[in-house]
Backbone bond lengths (Angstrom), bond angles and torsions (degrees), N, CA, C in turn:
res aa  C-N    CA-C-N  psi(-1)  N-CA   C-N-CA  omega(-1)  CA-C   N-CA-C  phi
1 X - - - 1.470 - - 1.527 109.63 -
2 X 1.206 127.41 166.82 1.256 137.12 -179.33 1.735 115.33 -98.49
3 X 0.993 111.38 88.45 1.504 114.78 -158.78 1.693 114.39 -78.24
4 X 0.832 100.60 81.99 1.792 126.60 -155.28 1.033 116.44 -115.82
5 X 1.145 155.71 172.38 1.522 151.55 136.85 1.526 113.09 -104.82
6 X 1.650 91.93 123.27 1.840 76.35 -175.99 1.992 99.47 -116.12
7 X 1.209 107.24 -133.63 1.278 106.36 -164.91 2.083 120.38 -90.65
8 X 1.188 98.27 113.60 1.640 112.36 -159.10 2.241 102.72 -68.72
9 X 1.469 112.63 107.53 1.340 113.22 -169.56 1.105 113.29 -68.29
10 X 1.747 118.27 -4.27 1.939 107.66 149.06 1.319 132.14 -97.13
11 X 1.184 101.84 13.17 1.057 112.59 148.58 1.510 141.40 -118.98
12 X 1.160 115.57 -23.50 1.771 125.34 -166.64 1.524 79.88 -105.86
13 X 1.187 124.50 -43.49 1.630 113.34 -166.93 1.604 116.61 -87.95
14 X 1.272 95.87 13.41 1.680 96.33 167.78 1.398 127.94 -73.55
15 X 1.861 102.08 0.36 1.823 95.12 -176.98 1.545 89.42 -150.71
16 X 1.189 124.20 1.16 1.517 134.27 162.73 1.475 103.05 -11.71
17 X 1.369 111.52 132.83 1.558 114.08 159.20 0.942 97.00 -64.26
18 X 1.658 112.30 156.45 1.468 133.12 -161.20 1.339 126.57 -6.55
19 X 1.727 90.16 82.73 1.632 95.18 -155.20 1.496 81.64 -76.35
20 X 1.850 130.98 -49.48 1.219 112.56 -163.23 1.624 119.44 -50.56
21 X 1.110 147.03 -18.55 1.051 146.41 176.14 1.563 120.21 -86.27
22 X 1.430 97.83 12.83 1.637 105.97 175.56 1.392 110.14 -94.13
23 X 1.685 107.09 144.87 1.792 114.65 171.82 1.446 108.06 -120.77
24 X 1.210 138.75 -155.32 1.379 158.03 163.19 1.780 94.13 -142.98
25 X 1.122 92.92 141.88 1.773 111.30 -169.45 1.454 120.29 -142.09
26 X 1.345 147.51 78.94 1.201 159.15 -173.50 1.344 113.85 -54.15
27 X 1.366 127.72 90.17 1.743 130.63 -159.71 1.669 95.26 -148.55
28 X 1.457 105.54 142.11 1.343 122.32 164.73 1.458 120.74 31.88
29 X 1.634 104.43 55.79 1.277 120.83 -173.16 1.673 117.37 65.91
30 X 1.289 134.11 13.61 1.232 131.93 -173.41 1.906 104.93 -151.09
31 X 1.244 70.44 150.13 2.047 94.75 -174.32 1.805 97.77 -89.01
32 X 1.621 122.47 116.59 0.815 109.13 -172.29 2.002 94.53 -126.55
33 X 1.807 89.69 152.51 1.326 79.86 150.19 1.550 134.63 -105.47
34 X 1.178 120.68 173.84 1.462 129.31 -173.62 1.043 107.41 -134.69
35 X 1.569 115.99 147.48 1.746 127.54 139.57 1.401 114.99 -111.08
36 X 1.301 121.55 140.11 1.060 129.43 168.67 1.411 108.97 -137.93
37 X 1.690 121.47 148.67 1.571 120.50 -156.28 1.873 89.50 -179.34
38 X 1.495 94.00 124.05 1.413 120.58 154.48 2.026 97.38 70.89
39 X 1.303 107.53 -178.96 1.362 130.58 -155.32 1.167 117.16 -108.85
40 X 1.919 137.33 157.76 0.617 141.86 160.19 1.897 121.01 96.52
41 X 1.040 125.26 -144.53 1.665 103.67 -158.32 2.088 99.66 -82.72
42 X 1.093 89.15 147.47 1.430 101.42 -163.77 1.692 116.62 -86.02
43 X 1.367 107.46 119.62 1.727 136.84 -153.27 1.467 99.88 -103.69
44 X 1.391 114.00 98.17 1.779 92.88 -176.53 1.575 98.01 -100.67
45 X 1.005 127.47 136.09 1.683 142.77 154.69 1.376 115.55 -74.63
46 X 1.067 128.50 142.92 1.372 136.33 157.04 1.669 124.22 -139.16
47 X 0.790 128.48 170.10 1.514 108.48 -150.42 2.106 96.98 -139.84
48 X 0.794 133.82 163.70 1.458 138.04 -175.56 1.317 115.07 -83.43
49 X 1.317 122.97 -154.71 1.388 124.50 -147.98 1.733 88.74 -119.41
50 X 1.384 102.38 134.35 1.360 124.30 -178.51 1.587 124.05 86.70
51 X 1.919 105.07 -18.61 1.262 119.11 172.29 1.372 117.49 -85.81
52 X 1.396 113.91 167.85 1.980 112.33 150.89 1.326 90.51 -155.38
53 X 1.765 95.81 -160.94 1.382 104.54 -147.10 1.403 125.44 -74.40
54 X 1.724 129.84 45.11 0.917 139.96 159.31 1.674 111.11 -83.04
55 X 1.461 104.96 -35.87 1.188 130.75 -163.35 2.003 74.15 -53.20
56 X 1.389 149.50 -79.70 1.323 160.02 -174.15 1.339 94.70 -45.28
57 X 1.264 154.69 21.10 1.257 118.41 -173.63 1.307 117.70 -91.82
58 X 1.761 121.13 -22.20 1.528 107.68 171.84 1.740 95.84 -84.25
59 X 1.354 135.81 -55.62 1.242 124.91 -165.25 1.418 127.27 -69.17
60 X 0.954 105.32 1.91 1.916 108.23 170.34 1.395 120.19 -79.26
61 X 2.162 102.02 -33.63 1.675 101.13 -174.79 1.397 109.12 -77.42
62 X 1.635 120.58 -30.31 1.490 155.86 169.00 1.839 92.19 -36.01
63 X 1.306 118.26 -54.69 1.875 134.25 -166.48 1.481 91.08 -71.16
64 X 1.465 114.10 -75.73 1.247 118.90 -154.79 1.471 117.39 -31.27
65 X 1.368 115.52 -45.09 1.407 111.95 -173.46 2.070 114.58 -57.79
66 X 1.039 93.88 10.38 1.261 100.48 -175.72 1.935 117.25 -141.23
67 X 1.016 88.90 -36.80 1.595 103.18 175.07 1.410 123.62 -121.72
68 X 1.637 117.31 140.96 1.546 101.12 165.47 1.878 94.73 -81.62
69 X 1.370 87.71 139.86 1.424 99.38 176.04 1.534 103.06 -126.61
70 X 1.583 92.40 135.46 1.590 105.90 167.78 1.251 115.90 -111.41
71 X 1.239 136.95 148.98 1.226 153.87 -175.22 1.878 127.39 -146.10
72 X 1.150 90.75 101.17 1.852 80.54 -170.10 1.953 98.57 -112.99
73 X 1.450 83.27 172.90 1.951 87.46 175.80 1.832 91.16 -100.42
74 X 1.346 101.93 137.54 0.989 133.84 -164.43 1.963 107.86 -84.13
75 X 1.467 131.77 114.06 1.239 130.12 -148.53 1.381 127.37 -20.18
76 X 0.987 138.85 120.98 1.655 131.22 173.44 1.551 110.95 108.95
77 X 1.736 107.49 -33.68 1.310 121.27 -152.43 2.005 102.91 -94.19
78 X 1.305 122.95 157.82 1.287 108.04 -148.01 1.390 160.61 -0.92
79 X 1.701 108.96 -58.24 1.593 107.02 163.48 1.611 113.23 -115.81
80 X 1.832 99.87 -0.36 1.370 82.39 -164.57 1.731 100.10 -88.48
81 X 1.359 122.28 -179.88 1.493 132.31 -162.65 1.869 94.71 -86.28
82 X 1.615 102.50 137.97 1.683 87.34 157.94 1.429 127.42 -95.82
83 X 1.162 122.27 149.55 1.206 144.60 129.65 1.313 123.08 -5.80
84 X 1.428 126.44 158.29 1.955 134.04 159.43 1.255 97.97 -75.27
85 X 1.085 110.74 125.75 1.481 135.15 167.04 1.777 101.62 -18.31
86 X 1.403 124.04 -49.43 1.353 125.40 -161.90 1.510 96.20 -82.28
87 X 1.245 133.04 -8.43 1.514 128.57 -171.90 1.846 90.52 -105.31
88 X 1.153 146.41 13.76 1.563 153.37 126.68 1.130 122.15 -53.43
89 X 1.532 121.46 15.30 1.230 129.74 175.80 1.579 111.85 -85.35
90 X 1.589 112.08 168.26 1.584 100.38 175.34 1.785 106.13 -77.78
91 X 1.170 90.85 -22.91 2.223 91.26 -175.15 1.368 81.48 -79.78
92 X 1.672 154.50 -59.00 0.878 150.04 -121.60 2.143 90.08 -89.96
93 X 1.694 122.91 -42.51 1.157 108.07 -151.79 1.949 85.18 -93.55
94 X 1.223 120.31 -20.74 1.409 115.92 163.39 1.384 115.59 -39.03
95 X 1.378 110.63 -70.88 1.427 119.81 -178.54 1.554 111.61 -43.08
96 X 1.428 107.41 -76.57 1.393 94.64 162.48 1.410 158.25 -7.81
97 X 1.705 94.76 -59.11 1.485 98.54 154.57 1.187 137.13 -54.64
98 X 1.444 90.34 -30.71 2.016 102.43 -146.32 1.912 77.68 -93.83
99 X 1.318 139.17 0.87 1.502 117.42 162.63 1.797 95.61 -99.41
100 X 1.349 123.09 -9.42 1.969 102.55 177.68 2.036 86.14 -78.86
101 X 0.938 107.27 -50.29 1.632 97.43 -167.88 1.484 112.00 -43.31
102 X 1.516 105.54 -49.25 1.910 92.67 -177.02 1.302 106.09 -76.92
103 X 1.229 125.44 -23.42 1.625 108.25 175.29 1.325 118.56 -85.74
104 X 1.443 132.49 -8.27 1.460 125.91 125.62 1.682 146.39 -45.31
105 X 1.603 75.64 -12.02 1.945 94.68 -173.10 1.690 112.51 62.13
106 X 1.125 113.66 9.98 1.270 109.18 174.87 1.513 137.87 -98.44
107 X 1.731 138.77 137.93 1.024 135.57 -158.45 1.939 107.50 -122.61
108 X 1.098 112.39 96.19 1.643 131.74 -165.88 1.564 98.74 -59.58
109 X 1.496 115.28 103.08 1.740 124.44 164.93 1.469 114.16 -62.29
110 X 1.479 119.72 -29.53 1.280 105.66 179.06 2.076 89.29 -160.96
111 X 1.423 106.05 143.72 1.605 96.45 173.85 1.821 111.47 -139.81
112 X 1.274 119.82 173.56 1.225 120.67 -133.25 1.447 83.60 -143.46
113 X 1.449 129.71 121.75 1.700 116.22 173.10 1.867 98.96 -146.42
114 X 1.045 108.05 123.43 1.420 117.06 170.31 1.447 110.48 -70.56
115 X 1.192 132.19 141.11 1.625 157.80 129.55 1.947 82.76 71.68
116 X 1.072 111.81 -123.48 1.664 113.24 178.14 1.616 116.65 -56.62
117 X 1.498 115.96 -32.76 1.586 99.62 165.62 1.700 129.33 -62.91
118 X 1.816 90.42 -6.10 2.088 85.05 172.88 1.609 107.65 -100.95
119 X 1.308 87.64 9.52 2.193 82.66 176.48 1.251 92.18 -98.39
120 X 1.511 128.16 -51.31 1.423 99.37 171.20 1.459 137.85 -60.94
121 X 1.070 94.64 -30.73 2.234 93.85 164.08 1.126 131.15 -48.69
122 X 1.825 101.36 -38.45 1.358 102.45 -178.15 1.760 113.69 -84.40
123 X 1.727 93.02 -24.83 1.953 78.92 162.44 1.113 129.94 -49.10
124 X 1.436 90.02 -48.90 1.742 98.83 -176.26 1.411 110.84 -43.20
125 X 1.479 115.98 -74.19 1.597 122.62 -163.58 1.874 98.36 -58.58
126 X 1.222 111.27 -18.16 1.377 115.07 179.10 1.698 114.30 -61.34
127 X 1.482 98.29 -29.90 1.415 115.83 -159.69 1.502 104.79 -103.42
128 X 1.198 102.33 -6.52 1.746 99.97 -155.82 1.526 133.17 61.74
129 X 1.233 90.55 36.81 1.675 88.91 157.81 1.354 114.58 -129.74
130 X 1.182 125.01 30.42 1.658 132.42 144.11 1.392 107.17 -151.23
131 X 1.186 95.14 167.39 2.379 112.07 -168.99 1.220 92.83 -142.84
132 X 1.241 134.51 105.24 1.067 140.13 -172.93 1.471 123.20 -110.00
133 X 1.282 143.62 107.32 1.863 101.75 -172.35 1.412 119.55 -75.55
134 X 1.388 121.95 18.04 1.637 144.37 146.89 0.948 122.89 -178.57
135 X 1.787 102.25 148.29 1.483 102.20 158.56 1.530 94.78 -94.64
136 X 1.309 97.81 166.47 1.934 127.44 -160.51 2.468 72.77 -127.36
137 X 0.932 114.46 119.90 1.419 137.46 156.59 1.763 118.49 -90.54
138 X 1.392 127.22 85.92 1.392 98.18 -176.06 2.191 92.50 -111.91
139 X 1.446 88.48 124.67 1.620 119.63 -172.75 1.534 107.14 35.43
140 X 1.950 98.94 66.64 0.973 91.69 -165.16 2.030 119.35 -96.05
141 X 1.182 115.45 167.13 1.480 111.94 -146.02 1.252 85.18 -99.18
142 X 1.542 135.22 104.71 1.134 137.50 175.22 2.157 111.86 -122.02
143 X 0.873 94.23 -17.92 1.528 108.99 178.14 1.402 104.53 -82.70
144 X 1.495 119.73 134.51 1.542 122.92 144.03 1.113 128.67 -67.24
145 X 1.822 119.36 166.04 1.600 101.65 171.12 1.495 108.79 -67.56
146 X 1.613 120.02 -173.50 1.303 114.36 150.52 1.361 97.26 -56.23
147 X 1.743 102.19 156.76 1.117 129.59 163.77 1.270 127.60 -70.46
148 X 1.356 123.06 33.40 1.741 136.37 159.38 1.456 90.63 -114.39
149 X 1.116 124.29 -54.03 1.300 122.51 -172.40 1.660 134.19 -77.07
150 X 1.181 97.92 -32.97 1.886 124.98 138.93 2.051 112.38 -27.39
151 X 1.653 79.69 -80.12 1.975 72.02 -173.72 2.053 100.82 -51.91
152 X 1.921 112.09 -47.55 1.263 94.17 -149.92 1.677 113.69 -44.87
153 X 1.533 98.29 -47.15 1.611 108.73 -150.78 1.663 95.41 -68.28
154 X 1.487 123.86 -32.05 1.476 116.68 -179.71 1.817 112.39 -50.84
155 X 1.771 97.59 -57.07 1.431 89.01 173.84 1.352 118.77 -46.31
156 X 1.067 123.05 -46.59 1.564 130.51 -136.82 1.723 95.14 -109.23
157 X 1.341 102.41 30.91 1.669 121.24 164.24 1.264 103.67 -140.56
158 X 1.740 106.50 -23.48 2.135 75.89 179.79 1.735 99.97 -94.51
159 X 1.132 122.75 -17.09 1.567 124.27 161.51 1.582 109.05 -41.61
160 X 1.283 116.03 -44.63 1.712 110.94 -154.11 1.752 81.81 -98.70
161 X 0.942 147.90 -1.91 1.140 118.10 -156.56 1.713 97.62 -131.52
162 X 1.554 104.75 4.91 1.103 127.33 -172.85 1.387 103.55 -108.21
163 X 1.357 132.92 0.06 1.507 132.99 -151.44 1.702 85.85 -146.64
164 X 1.251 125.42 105.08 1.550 151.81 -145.43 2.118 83.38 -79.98
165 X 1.299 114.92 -35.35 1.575 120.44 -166.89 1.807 97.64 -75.66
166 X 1.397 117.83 -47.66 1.443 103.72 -175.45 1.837 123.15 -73.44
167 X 0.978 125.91 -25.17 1.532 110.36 159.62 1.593 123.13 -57.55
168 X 1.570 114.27 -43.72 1.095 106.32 172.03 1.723 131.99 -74.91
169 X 1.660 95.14 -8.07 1.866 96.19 175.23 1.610 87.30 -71.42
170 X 1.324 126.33 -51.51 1.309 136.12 -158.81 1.513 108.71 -38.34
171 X 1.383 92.09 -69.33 1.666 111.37 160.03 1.782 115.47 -16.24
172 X 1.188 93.07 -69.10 1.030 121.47 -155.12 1.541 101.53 -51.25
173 X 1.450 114.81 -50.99 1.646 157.15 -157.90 1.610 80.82 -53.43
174 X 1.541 98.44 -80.21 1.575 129.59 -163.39 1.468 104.49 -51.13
175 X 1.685 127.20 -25.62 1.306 108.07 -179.89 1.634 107.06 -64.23
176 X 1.198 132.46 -9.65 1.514 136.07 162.12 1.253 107.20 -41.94
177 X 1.433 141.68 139.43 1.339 136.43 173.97 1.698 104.12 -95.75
178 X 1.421 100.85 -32.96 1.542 120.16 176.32 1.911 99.61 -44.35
179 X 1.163 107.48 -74.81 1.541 138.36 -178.48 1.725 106.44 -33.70
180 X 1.322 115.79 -48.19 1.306 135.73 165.27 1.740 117.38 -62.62
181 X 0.799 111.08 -29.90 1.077 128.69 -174.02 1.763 122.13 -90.49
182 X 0.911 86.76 -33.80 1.660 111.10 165.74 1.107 112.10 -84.24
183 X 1.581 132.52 -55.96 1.739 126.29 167.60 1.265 107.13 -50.99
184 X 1.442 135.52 -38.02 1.404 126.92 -158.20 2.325 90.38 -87.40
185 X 0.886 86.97 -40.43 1.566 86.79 172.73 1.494 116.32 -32.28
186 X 1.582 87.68 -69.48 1.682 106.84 172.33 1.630 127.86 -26.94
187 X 1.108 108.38 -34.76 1.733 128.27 -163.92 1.312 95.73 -88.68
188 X 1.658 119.02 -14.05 1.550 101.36 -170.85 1.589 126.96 86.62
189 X 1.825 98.67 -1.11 1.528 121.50 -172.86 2.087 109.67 -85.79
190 X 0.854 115.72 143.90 1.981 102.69 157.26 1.272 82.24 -130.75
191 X 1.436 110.21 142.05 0.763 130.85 176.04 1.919 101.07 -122.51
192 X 1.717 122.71 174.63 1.019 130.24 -176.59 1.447 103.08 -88.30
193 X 1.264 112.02 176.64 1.913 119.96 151.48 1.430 116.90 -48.36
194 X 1.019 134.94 -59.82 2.224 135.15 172.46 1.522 101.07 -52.77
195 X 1.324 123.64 -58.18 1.473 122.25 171.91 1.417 134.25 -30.89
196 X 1.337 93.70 -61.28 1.723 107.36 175.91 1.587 97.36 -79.54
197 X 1.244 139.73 -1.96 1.730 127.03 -164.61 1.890 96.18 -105.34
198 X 1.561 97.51 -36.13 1.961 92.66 161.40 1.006 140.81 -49.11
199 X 1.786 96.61 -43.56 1.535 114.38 177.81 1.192 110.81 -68.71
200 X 1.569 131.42 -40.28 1.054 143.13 -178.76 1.221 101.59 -69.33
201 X 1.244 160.14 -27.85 1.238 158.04 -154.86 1.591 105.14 -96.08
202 X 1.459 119.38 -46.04 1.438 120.44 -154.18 1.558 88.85 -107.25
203 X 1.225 126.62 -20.39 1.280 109.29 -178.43 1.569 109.43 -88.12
204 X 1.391 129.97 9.21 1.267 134.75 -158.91 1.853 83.61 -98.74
205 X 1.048 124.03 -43.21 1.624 115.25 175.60 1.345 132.05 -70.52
206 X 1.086 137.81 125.05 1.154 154.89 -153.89 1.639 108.65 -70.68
207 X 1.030 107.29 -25.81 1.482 112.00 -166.12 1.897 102.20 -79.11
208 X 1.567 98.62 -41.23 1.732 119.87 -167.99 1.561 108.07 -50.40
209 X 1.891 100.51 -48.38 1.500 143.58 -170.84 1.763 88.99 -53.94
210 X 1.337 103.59 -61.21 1.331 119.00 -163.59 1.624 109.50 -50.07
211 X 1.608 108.51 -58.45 1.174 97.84 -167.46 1.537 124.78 -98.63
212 X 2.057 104.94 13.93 1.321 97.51 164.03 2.075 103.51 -90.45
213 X 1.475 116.37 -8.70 1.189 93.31 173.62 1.674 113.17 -99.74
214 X 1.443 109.52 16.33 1.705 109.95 139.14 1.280 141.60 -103.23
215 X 1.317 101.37 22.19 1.272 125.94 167.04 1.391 99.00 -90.76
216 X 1.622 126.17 -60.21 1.570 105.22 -164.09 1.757 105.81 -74.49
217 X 1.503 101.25 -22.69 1.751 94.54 -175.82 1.696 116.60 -55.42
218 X 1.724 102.08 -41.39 1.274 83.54 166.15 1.928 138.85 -133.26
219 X 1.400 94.88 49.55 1.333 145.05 -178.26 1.639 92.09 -63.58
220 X 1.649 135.67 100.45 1.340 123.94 162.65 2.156 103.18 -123.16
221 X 1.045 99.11 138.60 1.531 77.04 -159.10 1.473 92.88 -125.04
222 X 1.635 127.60 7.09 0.921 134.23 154.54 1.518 123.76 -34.29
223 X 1.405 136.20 -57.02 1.183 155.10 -173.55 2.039 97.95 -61.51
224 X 1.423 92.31 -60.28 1.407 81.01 -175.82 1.602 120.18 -71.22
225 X 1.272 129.74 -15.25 1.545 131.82 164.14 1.485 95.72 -56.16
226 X 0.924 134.84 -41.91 1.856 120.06 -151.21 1.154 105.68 -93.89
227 X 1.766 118.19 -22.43 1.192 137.50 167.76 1.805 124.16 -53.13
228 X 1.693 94.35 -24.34 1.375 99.95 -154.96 1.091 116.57 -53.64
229 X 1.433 113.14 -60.08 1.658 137.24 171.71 1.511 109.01 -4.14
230 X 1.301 119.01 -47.94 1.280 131.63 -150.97 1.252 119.28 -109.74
231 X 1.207 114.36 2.19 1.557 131.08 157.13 1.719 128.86 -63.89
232 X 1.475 99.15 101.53 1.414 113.39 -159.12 1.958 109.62 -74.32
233 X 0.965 114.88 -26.76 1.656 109.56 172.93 1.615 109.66 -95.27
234 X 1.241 114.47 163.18 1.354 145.36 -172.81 1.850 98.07 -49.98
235 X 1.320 111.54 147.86 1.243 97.40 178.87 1.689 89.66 -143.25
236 X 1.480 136.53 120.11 1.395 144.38 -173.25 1.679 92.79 -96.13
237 X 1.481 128.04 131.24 1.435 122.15 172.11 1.502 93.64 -117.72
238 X 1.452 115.92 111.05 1.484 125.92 175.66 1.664 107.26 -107.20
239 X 1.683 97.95 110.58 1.396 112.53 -170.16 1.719 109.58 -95.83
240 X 1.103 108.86 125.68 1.864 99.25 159.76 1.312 109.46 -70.94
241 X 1.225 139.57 142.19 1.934 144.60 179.95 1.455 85.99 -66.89
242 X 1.877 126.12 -65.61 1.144 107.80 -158.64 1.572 105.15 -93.00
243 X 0.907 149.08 26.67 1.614 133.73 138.44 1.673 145.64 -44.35
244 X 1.826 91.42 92.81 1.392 97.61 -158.64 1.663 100.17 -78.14
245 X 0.997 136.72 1.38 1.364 133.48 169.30 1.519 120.34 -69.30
246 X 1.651 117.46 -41.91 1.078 114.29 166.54 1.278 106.03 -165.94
247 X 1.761 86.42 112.78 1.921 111.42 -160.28 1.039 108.58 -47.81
248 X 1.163 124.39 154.69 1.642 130.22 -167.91 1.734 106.10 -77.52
249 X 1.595 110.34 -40.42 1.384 108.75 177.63 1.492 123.50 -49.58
250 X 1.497 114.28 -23.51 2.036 115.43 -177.63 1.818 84.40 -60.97
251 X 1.539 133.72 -40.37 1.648 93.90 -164.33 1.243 98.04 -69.16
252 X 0.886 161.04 67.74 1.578 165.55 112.54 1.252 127.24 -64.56
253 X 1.231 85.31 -54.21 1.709 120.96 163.11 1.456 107.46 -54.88
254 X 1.091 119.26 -55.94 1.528 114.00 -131.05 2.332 82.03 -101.76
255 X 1.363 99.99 -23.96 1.743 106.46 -170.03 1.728 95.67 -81.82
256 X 1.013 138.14 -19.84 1.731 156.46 -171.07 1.592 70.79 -85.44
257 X 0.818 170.55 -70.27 2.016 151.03 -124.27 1.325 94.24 -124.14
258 X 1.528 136.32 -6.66 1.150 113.82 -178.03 2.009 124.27 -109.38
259 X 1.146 137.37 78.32 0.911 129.58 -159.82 1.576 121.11 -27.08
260 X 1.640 145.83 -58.30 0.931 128.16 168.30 1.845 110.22 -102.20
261 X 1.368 98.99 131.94 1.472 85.76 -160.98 1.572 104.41 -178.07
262 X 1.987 116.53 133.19 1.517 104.76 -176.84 1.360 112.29 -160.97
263 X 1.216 122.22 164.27 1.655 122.35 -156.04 1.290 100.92 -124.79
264 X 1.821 89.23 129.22 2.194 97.98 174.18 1.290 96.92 -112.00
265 X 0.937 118.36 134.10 1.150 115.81 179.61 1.587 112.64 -118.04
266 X 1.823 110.05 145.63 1.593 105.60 -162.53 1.804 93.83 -108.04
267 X 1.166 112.15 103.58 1.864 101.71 170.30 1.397 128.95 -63.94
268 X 0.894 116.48 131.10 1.283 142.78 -152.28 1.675 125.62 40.70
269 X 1.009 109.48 35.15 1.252 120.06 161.38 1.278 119.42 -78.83
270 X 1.714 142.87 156.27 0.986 124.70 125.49 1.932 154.53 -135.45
271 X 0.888 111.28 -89.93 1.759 104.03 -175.56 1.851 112.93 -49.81
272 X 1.636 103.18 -47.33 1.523 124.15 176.88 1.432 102.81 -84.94
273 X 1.962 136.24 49.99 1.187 100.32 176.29 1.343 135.14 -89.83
274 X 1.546 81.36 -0.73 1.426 91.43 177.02 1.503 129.42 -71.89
275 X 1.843 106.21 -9.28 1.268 124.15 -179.24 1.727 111.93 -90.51
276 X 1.523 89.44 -29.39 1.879 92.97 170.65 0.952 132.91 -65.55
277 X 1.272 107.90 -48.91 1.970 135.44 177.87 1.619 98.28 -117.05
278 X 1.388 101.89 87.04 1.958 86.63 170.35 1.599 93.04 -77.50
279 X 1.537 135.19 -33.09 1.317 139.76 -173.93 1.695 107.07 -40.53
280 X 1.628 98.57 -62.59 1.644 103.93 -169.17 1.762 106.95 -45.82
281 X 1.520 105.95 -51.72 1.780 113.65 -154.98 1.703 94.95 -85.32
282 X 1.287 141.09 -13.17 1.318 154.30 177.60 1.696 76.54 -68.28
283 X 1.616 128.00 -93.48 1.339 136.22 -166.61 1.352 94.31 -31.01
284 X 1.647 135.67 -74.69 1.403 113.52 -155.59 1.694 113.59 -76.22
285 X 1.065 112.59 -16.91 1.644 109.67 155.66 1.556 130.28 -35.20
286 X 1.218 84.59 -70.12 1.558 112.59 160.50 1.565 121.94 -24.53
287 X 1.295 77.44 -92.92 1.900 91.27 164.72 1.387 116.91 -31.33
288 X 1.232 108.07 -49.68 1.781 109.78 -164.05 1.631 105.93 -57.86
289 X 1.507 88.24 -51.54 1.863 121.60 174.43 1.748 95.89 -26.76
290 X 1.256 111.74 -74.34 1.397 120.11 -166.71 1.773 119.50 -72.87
291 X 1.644 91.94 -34.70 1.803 85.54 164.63 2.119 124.26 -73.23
292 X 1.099 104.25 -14.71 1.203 114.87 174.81 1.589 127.16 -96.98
293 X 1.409 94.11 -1.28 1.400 97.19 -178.37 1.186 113.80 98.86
294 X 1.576 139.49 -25.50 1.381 102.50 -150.80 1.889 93.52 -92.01
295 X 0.925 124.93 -42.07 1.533 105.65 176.50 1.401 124.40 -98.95
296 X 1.047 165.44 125.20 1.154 170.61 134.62 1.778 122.55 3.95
């Protein structure tokens, strides 16, 4: 386990976006949290690496009127518990999920995963443990680096994430709001005042720090590119133009390997657009919702 302290739910979760729709959920060896909100065919969200489910807080209430939507923080990452470093894998955070879903009893009609939460979706449906009639991709991280840059950053994540002192300088770094503000810059994102105060909040714990830099340590995404081909449901790649985290041109890339498969693209948006415009990516949700059948 990652012996960390991450974020305490009487305290950080006292003003939580939709805190009322939050649970604690006991699945596949880990205490997770959840949101769940509103009726009808079931929308799972998942959110990327370093985020959770604040990252949803305008576009989930935006869903609900149409979907029960679930949304949990993804291992390590805000309330839910982490994992062994080796279960931060993409087979490792797949698996994972796919035991909170059956111990929710629930079966996802269509799901929604930002930047690293749509590489794990597509394992999943890759793997057969979800059937989706789409995944919805928003700027999602499906490309590796080059392979010089691949080995560096892997090492030079299981070093830091292996050394108990660098999550907590990290921590430490990020309690800066300034500092936060500048990474989210980076992505090509603006975010509001509540936006940047989340990020700032969950990245201030050491534990959060921890398990998004065991996510890239053992992050190989090779397997799932070669995989793509063979992905039997619809796959939507919704690009921000300005998302310098992950250029809008890879869905090109990534729609070239996928037999049914197509790109909306949001201009001038970027990495967080779903946090800028929950309105815009709510609309192409929507849409998908109704071209696929599951809502009317």
């Amino acid at each position: 386990m990652i012996p960390m302290n991450g974020p305490d739910w009487s305290q950080e979760g006292r003003d939580w976006p939709n805190r009322e729709f939050s649970s604690f959920v006991t699945a596949a060896g880990l205490r997770w949290h959840v949101q769940r909100m509103g009726s009808g065919p079931v929308l799972l969200l998942v959110h990327g690496t370093g985020a959770a489910t604040h990252s949803w807080r305008d576009l989930a209430p935006l869903l609900s009127k149409w979907f029960t939507v679930v949304a949990p923080d993804l291992p390590g990452h805000g309330f839910t518990a982490a994992p062994s470093v080796s279960r931060l894998s993409l087979p490792g955070m797949a698996r994972a999920l796919d035991g909170l879903l059956k111990t929710l009893g629930v079966t996802p009609s269509l799901v929604v995963g930002h930047s690293a939460g749509a590489a794990i979706l597509t394992r999943m449906a890759l793997d057969g443990m979800i059937a989706p009639r789409a995944i919805i991709s928003l700027n999602g991280a499906f490309l590796p680096f080059r392979e010089e840059q691949g080995r560096f950053f892997s090492t030079l994540a299981k070093l830091l994430v292996l050394n108990p002192f660098v999550p907590r300088l990290f921590a430490w770094r990020a309690a800066d709001r300034h500092s936060v503000e500048r990474l989210i810059a980076g992505t090509g994102s603006a975010l509001g005042g509540s936006g940047v105060d989340y990020y700032t909040r969950v990245l201030r714990y050491p534990r959060h720090v921890a398990a998004a830099l065991g996510m890239m340590a053992n992050w190989d995404l090779v397997p799932l590119v070669r995989d793509l081909p063979r992905l039997k449901c619809r796959l939507v790649l919704v690009a921000g133009s300005a998302d310098h985290a992950v250029p809008p041109h890879q869905a090109e890339r990534i729609a070239a390997r996928v037999p049914e498969s197509d790109i909306e693209t949001l201009p001038k948006l970027g990495h967080l657009a779903h946090e800028e415009r929950p309105d815009l990516v709510a609309d192409i949700i929507l849409r998908v919702a109704r071209q696929t059948g599951v809502i009317r």
